[in-house]
C-alpha positions in Angstrom: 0.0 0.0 0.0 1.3 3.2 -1.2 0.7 5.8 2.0 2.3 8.3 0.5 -0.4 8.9 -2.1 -2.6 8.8 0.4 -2.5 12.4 1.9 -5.5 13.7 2.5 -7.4 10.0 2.3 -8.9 10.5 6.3 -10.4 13.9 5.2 -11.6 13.3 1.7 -12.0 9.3 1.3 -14.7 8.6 -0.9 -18.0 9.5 0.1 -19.2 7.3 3.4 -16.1 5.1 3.4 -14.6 6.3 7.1 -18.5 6.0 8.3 -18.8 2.7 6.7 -15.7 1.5 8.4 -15.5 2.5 12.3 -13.5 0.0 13.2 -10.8 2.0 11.5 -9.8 4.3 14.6 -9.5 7.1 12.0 -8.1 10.4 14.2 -4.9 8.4 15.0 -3.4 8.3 11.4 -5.0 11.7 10.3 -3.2 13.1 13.3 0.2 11.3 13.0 0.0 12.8 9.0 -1.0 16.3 10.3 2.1 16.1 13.1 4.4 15.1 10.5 3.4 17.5 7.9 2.7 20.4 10.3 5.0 19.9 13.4 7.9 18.3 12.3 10.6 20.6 14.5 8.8 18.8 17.2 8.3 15.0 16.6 9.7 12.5 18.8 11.8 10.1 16.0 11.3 7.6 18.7 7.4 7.7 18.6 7.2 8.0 15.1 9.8 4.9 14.5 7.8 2.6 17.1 4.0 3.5 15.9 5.5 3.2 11.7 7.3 -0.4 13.3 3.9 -1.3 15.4 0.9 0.2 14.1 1.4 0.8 10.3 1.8 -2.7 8.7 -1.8 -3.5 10.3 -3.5 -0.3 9.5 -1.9 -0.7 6.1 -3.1 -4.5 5.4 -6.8 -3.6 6.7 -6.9 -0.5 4.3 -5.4 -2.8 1.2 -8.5 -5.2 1.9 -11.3 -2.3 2.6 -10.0 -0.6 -0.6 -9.6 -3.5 -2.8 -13.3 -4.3 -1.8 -14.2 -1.0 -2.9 -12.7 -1.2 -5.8 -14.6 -4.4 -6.7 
């Protein structure tokens, strides 16, 4: 999964797909994007290396399924 094309996907997913999926805890990547593009003088390297190390592969693989079944 390509999150780097993903920029603005929390804010403008298409229409209904973060309602239609709350088990997606949405705020947590949409934040982590706006620290990093925002805040950067003031990230913790640490933080941002354990949550890419423990919390992106999942959110990544559940995104890749909900979007390919979109897609279908």
């Amino acid at each position: 999964m390509e999150l780097h094309g993903t920029r603005r996907s929390g804010k403008q997913s298409l229409p209904g797909f973060r309602e239609a999926h709350p088990e997606i805890v949405w705020h947590r990547p949409i934040s982590l994007h706006n620290r990093i593009i925002h805040g950067y003088w003031s990230i913790d390297i640490d933080v941002l290396v354990t949550t890419a190390q423990r919390d992106l592969p999942d959110l990544a693989q559940r995104l890749d399924k909900l979007l390919s079944a979109a897609h279908r």
